[in-house]
TORZA-473580 format. One record per residue: residue number from 1; z, y, x of N, C-alpha, C in turn; residue in one letter. Coordinates in steps of 0.02 Angstrom, whole numbers, plus 50000, padded with zeros to 5 digits. Layout:
// residues N
<pt><k>NUM</k><n_z>Z</n_z><n_y>Y</n_y><n_x>X</n_x><ca_z>Z</ca_z><ca_y>Y</ca_y><ca_x>X</ca_x><c_z>Z</c_z><c_y>Y</c_y><c_x>X</c_x><r>a</r></pt>
...
END
This chain:
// residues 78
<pt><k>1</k><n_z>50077</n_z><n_y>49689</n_y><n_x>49405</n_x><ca_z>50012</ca_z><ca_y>49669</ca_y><ca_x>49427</ca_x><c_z>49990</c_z><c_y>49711</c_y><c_x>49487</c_x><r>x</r></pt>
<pt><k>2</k><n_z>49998</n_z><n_y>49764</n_y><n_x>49476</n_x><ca_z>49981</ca_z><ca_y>49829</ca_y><ca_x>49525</ca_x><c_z>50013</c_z><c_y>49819</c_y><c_x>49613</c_x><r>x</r></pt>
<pt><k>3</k><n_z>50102</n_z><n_y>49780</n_y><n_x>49593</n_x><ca_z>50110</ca_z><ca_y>49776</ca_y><ca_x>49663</ca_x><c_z>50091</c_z><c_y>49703</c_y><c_x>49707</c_x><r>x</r></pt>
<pt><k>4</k><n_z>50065</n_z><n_y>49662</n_y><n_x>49653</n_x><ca_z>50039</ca_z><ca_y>49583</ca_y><ca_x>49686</ca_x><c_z>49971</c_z><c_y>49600</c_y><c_x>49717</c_x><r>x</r></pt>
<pt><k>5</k><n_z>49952</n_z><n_y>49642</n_y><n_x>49674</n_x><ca_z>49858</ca_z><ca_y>49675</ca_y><ca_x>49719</ca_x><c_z>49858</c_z><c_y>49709</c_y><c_x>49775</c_x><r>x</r></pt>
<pt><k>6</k><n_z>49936</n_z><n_y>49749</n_y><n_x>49777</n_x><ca_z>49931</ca_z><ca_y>49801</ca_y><ca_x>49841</ca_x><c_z>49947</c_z><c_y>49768</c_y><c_x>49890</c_x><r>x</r></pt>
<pt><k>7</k><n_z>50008</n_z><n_y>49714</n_y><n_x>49889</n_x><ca_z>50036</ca_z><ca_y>49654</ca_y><ca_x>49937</ca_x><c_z>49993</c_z><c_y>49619</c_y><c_x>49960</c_x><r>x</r></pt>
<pt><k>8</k><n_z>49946</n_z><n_y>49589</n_y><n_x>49912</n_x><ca_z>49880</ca_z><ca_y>49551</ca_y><ca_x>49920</ca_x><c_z>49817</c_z><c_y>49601</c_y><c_x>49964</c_x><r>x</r></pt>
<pt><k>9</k><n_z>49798</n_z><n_y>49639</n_y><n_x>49956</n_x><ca_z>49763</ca_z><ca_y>49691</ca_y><ca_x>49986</ca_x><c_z>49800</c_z><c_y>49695</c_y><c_x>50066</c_x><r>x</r></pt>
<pt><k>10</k><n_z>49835</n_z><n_y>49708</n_y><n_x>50066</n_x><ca_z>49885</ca_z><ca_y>49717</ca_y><ca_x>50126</ca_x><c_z>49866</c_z><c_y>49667</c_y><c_x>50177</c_x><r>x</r></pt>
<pt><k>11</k><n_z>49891</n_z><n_y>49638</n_y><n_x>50146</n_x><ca_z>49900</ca_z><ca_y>49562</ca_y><ca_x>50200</ca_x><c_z>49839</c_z><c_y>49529</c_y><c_x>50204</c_x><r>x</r></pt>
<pt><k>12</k><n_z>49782</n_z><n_y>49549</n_y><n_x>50161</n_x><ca_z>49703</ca_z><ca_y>49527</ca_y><ca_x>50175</ca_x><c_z>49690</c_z><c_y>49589</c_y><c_x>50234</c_x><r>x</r></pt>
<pt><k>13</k><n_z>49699</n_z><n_y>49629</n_y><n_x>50231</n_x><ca_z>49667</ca_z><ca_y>49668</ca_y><ca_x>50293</ca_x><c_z>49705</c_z><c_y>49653</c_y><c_x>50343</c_x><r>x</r></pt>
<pt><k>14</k><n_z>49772</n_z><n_y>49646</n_y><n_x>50345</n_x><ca_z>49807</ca_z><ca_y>49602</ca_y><ca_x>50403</ca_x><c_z>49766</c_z><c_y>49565</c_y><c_x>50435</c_x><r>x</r></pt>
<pt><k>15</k><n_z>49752</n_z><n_y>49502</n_y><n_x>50406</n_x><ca_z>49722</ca_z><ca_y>49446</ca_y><ca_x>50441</ca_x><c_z>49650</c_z><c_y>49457</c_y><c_x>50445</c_x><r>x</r></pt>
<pt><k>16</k><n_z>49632</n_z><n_y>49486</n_y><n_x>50407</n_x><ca_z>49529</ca_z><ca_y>49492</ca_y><ca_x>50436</ca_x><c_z>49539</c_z><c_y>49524</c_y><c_x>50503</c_x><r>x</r></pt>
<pt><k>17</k><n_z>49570</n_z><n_y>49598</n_y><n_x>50478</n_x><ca_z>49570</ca_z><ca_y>49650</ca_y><ca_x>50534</ca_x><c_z>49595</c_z><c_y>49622</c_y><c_x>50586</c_x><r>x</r></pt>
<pt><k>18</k><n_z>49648</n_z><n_y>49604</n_y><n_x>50581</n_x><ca_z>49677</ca_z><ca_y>49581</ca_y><ca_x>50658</ca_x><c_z>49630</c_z><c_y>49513</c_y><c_x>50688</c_x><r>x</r></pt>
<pt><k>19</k><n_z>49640</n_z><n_y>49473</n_y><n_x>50655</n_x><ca_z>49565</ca_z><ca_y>49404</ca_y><ca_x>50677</ca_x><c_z>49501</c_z><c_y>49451</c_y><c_x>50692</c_x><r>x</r></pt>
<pt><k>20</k><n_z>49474</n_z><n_y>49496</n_y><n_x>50670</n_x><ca_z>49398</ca_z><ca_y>49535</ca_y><ca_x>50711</ca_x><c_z>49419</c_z><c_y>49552</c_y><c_x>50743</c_x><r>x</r></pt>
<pt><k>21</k><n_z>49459</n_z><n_y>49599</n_y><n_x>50773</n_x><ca_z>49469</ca_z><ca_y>49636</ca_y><ca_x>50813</ca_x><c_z>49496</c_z><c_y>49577</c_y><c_x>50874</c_x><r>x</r></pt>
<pt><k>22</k><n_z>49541</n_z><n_y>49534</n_y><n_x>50874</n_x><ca_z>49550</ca_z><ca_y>49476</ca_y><ca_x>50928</ca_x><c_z>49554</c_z><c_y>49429</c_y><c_x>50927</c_x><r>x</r></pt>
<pt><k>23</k><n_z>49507</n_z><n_y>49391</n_y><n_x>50872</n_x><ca_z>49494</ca_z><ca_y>49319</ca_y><ca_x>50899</ca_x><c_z>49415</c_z><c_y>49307</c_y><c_x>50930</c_x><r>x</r></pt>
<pt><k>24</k><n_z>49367</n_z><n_y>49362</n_y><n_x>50935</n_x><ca_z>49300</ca_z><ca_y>49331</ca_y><ca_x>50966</ca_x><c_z>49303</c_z><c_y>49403</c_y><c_x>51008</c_x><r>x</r></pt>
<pt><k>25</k><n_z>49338</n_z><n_y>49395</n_y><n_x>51063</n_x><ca_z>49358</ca_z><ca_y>49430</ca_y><ca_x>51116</ca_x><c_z>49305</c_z><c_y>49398</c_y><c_x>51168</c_x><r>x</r></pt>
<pt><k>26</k><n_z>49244</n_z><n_y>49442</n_y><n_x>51196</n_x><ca_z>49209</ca_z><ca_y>49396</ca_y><ca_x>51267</ca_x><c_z>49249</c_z><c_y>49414</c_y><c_x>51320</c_x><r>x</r></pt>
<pt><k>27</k><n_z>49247</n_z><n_y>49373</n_y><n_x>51376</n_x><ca_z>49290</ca_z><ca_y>49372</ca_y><ca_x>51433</ca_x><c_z>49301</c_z><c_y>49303</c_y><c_x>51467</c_x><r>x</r></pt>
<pt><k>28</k><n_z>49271</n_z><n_y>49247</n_y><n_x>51406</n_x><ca_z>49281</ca_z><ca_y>49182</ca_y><ca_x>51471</ca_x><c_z>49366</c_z><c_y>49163</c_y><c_x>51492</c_x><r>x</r></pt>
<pt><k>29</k><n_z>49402</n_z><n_y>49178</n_y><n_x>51496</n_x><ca_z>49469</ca_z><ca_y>49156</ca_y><ca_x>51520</ca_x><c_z>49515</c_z><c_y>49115</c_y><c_x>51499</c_x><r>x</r></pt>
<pt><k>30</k><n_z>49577</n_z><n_y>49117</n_y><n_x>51510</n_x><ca_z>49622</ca_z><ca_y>49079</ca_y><ca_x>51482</ca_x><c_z>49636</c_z><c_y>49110</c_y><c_x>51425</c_x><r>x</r></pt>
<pt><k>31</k><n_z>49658</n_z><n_y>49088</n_y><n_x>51345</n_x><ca_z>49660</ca_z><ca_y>49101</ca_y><ca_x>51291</ca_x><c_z>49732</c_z><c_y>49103</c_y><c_x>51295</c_x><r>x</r></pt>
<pt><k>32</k><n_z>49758</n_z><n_y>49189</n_y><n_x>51275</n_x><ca_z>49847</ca_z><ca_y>49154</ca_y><ca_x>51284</ca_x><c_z>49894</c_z><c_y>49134</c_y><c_x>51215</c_x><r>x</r></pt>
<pt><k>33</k><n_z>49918</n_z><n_y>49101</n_y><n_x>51222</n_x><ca_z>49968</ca_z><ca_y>49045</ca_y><ca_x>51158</ca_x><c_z>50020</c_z><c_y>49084</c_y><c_x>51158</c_x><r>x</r></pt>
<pt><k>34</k><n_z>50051</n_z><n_y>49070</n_y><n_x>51107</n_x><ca_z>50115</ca_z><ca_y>49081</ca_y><ca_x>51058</ca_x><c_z>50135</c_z><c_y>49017</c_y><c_x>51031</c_x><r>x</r></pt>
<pt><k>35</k><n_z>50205</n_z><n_y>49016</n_y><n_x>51048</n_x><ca_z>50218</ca_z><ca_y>48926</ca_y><ca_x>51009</ca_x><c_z>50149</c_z><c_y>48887</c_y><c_x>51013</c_x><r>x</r></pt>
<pt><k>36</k><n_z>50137</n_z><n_y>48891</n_y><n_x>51068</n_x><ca_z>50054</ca_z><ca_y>48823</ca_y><ca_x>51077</ca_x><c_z>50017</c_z><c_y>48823</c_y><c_x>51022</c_x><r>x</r></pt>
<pt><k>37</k><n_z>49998</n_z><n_y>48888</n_y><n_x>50997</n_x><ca_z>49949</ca_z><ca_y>48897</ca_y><ca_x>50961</ca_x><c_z>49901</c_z><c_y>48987</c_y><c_x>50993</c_x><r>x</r></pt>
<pt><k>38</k><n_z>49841</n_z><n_y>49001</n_y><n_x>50991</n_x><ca_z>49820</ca_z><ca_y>49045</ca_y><ca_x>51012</ca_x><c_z>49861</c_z><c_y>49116</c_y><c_x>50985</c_x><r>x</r></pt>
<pt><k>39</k><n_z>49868</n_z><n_y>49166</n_y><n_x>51033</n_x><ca_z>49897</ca_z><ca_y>49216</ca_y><ca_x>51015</ca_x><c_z>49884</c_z><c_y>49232</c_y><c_x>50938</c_x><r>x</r></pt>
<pt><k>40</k><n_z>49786</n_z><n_y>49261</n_y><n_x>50945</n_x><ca_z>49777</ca_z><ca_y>49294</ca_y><ca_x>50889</ca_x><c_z>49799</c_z><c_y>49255</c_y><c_x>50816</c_x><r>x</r></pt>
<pt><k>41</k><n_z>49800</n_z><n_y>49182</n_y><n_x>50832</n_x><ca_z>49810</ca_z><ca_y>49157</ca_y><ca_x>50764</ca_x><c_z>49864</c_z><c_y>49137</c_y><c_x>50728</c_x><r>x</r></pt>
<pt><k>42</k><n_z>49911</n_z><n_y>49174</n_y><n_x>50775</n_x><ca_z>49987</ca_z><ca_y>49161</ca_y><ca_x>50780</ca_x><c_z>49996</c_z><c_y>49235</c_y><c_x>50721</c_x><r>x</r></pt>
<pt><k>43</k><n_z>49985</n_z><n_y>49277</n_y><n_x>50775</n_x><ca_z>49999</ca_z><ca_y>49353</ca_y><ca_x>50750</ca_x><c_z>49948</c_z><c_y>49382</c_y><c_x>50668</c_x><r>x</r></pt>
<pt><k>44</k><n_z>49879</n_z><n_y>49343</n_y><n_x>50673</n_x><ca_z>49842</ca_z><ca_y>49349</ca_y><ca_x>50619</ca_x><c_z>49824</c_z><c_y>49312</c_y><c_x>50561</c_x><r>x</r></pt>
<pt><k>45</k><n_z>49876</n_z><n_y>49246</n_y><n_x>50596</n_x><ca_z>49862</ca_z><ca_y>49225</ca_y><ca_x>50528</ca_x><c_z>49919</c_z><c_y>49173</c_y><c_x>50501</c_x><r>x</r></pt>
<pt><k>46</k><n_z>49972</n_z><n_y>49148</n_y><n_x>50559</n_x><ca_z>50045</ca_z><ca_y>49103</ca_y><ca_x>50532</ca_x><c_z>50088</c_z><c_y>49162</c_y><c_x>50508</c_x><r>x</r></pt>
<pt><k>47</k><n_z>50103</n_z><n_y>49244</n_y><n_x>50546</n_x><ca_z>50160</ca_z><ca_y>49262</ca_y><ca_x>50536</ca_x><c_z>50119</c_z><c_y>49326</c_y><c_x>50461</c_x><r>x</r></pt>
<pt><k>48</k><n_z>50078</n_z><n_y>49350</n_y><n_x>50450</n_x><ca_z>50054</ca_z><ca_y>49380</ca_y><ca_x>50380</ca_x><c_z>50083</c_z><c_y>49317</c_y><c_x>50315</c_x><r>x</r></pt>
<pt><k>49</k><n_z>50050</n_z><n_y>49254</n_y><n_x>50339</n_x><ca_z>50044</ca_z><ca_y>49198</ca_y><ca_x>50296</ca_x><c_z>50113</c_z><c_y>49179</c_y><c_x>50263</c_x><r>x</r></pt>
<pt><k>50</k><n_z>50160</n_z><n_y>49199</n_y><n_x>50300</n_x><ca_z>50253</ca_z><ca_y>49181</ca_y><ca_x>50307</ca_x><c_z>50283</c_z><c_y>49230</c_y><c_x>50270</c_x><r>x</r></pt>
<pt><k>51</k><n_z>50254</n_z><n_y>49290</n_y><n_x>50300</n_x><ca_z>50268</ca_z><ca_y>49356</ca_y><ca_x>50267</ca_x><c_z>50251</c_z><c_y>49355</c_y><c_x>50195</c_x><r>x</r></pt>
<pt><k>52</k><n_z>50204</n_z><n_y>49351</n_y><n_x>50172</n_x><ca_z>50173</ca_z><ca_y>49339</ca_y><ca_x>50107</ca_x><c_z>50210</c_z><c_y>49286</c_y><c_x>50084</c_x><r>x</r></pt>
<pt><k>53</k><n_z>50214</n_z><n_y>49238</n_y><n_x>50094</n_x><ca_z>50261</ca_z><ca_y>49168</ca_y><ca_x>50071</ca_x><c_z>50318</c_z><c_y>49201</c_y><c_x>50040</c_x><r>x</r></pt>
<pt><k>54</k><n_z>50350</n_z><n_y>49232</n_y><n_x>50103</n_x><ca_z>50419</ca_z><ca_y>49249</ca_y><ca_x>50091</ca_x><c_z>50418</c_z><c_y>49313</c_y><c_x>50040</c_x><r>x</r></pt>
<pt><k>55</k><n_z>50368</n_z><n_y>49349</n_y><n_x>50032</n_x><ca_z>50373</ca_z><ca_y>49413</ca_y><ca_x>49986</ca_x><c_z>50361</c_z><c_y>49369</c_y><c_x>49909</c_x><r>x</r></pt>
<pt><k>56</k><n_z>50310</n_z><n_y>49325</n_y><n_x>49890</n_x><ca_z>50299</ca_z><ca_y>49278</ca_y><ca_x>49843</ca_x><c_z>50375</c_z><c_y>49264</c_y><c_x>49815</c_x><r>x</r></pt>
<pt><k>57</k><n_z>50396</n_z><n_y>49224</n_y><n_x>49858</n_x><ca_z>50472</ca_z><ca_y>49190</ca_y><ca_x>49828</ca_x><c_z>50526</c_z><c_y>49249</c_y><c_x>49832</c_x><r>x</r></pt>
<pt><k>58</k><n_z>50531</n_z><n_y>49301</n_y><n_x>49850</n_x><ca_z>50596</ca_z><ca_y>49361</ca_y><ca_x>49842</ca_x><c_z>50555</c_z><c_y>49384</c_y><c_x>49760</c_x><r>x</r></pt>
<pt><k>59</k><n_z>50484</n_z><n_y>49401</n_y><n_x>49776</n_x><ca_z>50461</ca_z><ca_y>49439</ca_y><ca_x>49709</ca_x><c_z>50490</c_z><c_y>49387</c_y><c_x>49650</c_x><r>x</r></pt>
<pt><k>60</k><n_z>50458</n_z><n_y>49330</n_y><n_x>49654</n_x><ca_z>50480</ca_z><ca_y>49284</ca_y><ca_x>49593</ca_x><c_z>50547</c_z><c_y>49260</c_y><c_x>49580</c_x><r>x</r></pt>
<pt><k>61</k><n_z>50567</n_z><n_y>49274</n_y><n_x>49630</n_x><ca_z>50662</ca_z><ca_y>49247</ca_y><ca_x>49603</ca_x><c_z>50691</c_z><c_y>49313</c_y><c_x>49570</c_x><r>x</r></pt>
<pt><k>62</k><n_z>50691</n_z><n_y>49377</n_y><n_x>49613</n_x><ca_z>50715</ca_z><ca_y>49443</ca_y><ca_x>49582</ca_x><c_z>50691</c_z><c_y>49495</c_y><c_x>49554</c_x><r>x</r></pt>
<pt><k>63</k><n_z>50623</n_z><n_y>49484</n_y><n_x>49541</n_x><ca_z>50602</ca_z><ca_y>49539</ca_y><ca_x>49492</ca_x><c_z>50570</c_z><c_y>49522</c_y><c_x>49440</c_x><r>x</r></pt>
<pt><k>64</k><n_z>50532</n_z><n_y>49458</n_y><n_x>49447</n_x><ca_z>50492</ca_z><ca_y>49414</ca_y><ca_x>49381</ca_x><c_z>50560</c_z><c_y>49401</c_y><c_x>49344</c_x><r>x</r></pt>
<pt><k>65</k><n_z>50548</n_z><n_y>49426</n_y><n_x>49273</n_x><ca_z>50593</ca_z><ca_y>49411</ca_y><ca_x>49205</ca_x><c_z>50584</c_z><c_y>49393</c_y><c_x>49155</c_x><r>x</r></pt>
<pt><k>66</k><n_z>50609</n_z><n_y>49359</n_y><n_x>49130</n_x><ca_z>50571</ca_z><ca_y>49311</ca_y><ca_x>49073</ca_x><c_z>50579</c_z><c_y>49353</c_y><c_x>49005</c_x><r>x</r></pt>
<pt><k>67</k><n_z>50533</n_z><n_y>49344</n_y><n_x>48956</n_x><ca_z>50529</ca_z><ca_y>49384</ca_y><ca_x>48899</ca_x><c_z>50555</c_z><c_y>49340</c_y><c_x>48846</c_x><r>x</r></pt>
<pt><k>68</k><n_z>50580</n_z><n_y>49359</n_y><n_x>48790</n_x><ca_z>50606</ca_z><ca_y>49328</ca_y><ca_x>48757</ca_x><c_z>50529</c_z><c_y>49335</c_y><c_x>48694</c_x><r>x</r></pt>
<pt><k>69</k><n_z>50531</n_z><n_y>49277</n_y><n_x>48655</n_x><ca_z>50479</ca_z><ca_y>49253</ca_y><ca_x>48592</ca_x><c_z>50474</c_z><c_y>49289</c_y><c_x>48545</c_x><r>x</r></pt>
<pt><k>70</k><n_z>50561</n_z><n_y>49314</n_y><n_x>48534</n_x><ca_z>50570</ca_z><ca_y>49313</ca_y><ca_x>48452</ca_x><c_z>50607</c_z><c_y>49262</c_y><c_x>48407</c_x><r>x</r></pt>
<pt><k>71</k><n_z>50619</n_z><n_y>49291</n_y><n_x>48366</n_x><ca_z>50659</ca_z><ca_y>49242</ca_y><ca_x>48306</ca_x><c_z>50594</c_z><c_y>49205</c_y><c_x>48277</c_x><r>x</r></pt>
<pt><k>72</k><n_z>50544</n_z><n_y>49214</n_y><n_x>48283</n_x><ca_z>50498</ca_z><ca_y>49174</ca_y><ca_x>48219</ca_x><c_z>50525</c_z><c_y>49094</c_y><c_x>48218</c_x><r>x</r></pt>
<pt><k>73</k><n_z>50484</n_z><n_y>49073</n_y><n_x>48160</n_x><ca_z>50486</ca_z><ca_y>49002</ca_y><ca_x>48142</ca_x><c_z>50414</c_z><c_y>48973</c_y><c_x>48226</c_x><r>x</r></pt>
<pt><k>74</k><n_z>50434</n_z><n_y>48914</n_y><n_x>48225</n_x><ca_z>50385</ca_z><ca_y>48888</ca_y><ca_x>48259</ca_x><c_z>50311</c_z><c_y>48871</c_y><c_x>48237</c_x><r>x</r></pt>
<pt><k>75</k><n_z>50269</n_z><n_y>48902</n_y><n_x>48268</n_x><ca_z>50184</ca_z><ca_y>48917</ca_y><ca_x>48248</ca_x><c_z>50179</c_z><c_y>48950</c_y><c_x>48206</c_x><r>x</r></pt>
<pt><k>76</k><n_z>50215</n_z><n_y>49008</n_y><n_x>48206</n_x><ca_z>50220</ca_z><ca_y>49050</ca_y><ca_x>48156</ca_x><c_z>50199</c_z><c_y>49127</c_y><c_x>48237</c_x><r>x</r></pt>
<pt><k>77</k><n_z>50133</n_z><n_y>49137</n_y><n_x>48198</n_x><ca_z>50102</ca_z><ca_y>49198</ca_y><ca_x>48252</ca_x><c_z>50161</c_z><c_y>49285</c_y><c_x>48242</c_x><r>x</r></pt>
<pt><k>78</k><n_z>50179</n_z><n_y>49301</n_y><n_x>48291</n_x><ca_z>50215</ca_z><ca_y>49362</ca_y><ca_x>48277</ca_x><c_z>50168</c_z><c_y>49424</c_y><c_x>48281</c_x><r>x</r></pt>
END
């Protein structure tokens, strides 16, 4: 539980922090793109979002383990 909160924590200050800090930038100009999407929302919020994706599916394939029940009878509380 402890490391889904810290991952999660992580990657929320990723994208706030980085989106305040450069997506309401004053200056009037040309807005510059990444793959034809705006820098900041490239860097703050597709590649965290991927990252996280991809940490989701490594966590759940190789470290989530399934617990075993028990021998009981079925509806039978252990």
């Amino acid at each position: 539980m402890w490391i889904v909160f810290g991952v999660w924590a992580v990657f929320c200050i990723w994208v706030v922090g980085y989106c305040k800090l450069n997506a309401f930038v004053d200056g009037g100009g040309e807005v510059p793109l990444t793959l034809g999407m705006p820098s900041w929302v490239f860097w703050g919020v597709a590649v965290p979002w991927l990252a996280a994706t991809t940490f989701s599916i490594v966590f759940a394939l190789f470290f989530i383990q399934d617990h075993e029940l028990g021998d009981g009878e079925a509806g039978e509380v252990a």
